[in-house]
N, C-alpha and C positions, 0 to 999 in steps of 0.2 A: 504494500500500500504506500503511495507517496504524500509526502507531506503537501496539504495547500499550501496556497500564495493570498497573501496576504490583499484582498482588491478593497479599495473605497468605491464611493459614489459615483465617482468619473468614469472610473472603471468598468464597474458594472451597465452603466449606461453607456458605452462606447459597446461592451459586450454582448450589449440588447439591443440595439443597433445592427453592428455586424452580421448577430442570426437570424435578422430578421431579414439582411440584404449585403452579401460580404462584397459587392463589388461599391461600398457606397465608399467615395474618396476620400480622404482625409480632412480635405476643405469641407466637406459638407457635412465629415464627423464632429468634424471641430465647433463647425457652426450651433448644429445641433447641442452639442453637449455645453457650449459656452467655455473652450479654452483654444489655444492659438492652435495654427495647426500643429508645429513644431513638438509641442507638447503633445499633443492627441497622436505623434508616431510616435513617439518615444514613448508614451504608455504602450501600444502599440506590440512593436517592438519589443518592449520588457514582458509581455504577456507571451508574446510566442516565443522568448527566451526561458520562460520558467516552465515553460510547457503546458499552460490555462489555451493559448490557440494554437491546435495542432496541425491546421490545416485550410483551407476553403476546397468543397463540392461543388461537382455538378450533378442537379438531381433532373433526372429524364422521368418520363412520363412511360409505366412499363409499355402499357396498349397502346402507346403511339410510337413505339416502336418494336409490337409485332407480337408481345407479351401480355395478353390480358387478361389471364387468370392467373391471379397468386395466389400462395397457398403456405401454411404453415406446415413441416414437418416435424413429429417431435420422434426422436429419434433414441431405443436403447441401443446399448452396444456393449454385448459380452466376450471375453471377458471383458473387462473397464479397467484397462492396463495401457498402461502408458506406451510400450513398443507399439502397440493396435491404436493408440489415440494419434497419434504424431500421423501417418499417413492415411486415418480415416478424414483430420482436418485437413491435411493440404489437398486431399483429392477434393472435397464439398469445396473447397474455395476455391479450386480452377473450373467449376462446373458452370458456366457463364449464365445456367437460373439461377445461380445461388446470388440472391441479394446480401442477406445478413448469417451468422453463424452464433449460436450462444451455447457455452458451456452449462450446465444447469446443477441443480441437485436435485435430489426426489428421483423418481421411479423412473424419468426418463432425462438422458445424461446430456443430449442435443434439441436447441431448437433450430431448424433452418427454415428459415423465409426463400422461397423461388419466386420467380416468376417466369411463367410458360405461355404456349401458344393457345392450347387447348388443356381439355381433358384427358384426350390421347397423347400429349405431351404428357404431362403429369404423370399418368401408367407409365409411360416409358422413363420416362426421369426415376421413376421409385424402383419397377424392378430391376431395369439396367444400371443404376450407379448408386441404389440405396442397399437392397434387401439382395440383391448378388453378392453384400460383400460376405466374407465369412463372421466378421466382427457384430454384425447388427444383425442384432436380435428380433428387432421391432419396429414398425413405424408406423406411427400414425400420422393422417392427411386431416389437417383443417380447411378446409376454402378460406380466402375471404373477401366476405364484400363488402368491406369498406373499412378504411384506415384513416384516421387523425393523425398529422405532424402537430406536438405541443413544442412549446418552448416561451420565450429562451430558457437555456438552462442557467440559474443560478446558482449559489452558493446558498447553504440553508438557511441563513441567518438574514438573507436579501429576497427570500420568498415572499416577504411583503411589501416590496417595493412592487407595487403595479401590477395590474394581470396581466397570467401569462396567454397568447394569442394562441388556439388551436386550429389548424388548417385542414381543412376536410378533403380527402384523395377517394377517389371511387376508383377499383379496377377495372379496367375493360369495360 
């Protein structure tokens, strides 16, 4: 577990800012938040130095490009050994449905988020690169039809600072 970073007010509102639109410029962060620009990179800066911003996405639209049925798999795998864990995750994350990957605890040890063509995508994603393997035991298939982006995320103590925006995404 790594230690937070310490963020103020400025902070966090550059923060909430940014997820809500990471291409927005610095001048226009600045303006918003009320400090120079200078200052609003070098916050900035110091945030993706400490490792609080790890990155900026691009989020696509699955069914507009070609994928509009997603689907939750939750996934056992026995044994639950590490030599069988190491290459059941890197094959699910070169599998270009696999959106997301989550370790778990409880009864079943994977969640993986796809997104597919069809139905008959789906059957072939699960018996040819899920339940082929020797490792998994299990899978189970969720649909779904319909997903919220919440956010931004803050730190726990700045969850009252303002509501958080949830964004409403339909599959296909």
């Amino acid at each position: 577990m790594t230690d937070s970073v310490a963020l103020d007010t400025v902070d966090l509102h550059i923060l909430r800012l940014l997820q809500n639109d990471a291409r927005t410029t610095y001048r226009d962060l600045a303006a918003e938040v009320g400090v120079a620009p200078s200052t609003c990179l070098d916050r900035v800066t110091r945030m993706r130095r400490t490792g609080v911003i790890l990155g900026h996405q691009l989020r696509l639209d699955p069914a507009r490009m070609g994928r509009g049925l997603e689907a939750l798999l939750s996934v056992q795998v026995r044994p639950h050994r590490r030599e069988l864990i190491g290459p059941f995750v890197e094959r699910i994350r070169t599998l270009p449905e696999s959106r997301a990957l989550f370790h778990l605890t409880g009864p079943d040890d994977y969640l993986v988020h796809v997104a597919v063509t069809g139905t008959a995508d789906l059957q072939r994603l699960v018996l040819d690169e899920f339940t082929s393997r020797r490792e998994v035991a299990r899978v189970e298939t969720r649909l779904i039809f319909q997903q919220w982006e919440c956010g931004p995320l803050l730190p726990p103590a700045a969850n009252t600072i303002g509501p958080a925006a949830c964004q409403v995404s339909e599959p296909g």
